[in-house]
C-alpha angles and dihedrals in degrees: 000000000000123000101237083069097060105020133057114248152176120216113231111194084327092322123128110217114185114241099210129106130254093263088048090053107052081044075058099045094040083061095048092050083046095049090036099231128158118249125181097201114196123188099216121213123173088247083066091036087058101045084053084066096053096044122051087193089050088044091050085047089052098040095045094047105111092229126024113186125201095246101159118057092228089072089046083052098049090050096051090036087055084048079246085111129177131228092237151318102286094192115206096231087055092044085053092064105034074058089061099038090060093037089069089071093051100034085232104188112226137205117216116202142174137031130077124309100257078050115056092039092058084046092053091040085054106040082042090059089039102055108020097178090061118100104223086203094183158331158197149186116253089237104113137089137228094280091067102045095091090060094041089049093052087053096051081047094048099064086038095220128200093217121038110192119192126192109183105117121275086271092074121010101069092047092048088048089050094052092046099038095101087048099042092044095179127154097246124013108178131178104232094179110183100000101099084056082058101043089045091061092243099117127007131235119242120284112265089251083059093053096042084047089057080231105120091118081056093056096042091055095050094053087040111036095171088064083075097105099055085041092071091068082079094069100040085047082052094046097044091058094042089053097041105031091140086055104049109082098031100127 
């Protein structure tokens, strides 16, 4: 069942962002784990947004995903800017946890993938601490290629999870979520990117005055210069929505 017929939500270039707030959609997601149904979850950010544009196969992965959530503040901001507004950021490394926190009263069992070895095993050391009535039901490092997807799907299947989290980088984890969704067939499958870096201890988030300030992108680029260039993707997607703001929101 697809989101837009349940949950409120604004079209953003053709994509539909859910309106909800964070506490709506894990009510949302906690039916969807009850009623097993499968839910691609995509934390949308205009950087995405742009390179859906650019990219009719990216754009079919974002509009087919059964929830899309307004992740980047840019998005938040082109929603209220186009009077469609949403009721927050619901930012995919807080969703994560919330996840998890719910997840204690049920015993979800849960999939980590993605990272690099160290990595994932601090993550799953940490999350594991942190929510000890989680079942932490299996897990793997982001280092292989296609040709062992089928194999690494068939293990996700095997232990049959209620949450299915991905780190692989926006560019292809939501496509490889996407490929994979009718075999997978979990409740909630959800692209992380860079969070498991964050809950392992190997890099920080952004301080809170960063987040009130909507400037975690800021603070990621000062701490990663070189992530300049996909950073330019913030002020076309500005500009987009300041040029076309009739357009925006047609469905």
């Amino acid at each position: 069942m697809k989101a837009d017929s349940i949950l409120p939500t604004v079209p953003i270039f053709g994509i539909r962002v859910s309106k909800v707030d964070m506490q709506a959609t894990v009510s949302y997601l906690t039916d969807a784990v009850r009623k097993r149904e499968p839910h691609q979850v995509i934390t949308a950010n205009p950087i995405m947004v742009m390179a859906a544009l650019e990219n009719p196969s990216y754009m079919e992965i974002m509009k087919s995903a059964e929830l899309v959530v307004p992740d980047g503040t840019g998005v938040v901001w082109a929603a209220e800017y186009c009077k469609e507004p949403v009721a927050e950021r619901v930012a995919g490394f807080d969703l994560l946890h919330e996840l998890l926190r719910q997840g204690e009263s049920y015993n979800w069992k849960v999939y980590l993938l993605g990272s690099t070895p160290e990595v994932i095993r601090a993550t799953v050391s940490r999350l594991q601490s942190q929510y000890p009535r989680i079942v932490i039901a299996g897990y793997r490092d982001g280092y292989f290629g296609p040709e062992a997807d089928e194999a690494v799907v068939a293990d996700i299947v095997k232990v049959q999870p209620d949450l299915l989290f991905v780190a692989r980088g926006a560019d292809s984890q939501e496509p490889w979520i996407a490929k994979y969704k009718s075999q997978l067939n979990i409740p909630v499958m959800m692209g992380v990117g860079g969070s498991f870096d964050v809950i392992s201890g190997k890099s920080k988030r952004a301080p809170v005055a960063f987040q009130k300030l909507r400037a975690e992108w800021l603070y990621r680029l000062l701490k990663e210069p070189t992530r300049y260039k996909r950073m330019l993707a913030l002020p076309k997607f500005a500009v987009k929505v300041l040029r076309e703001k009739d357009k925006v929101t047609k469905a």
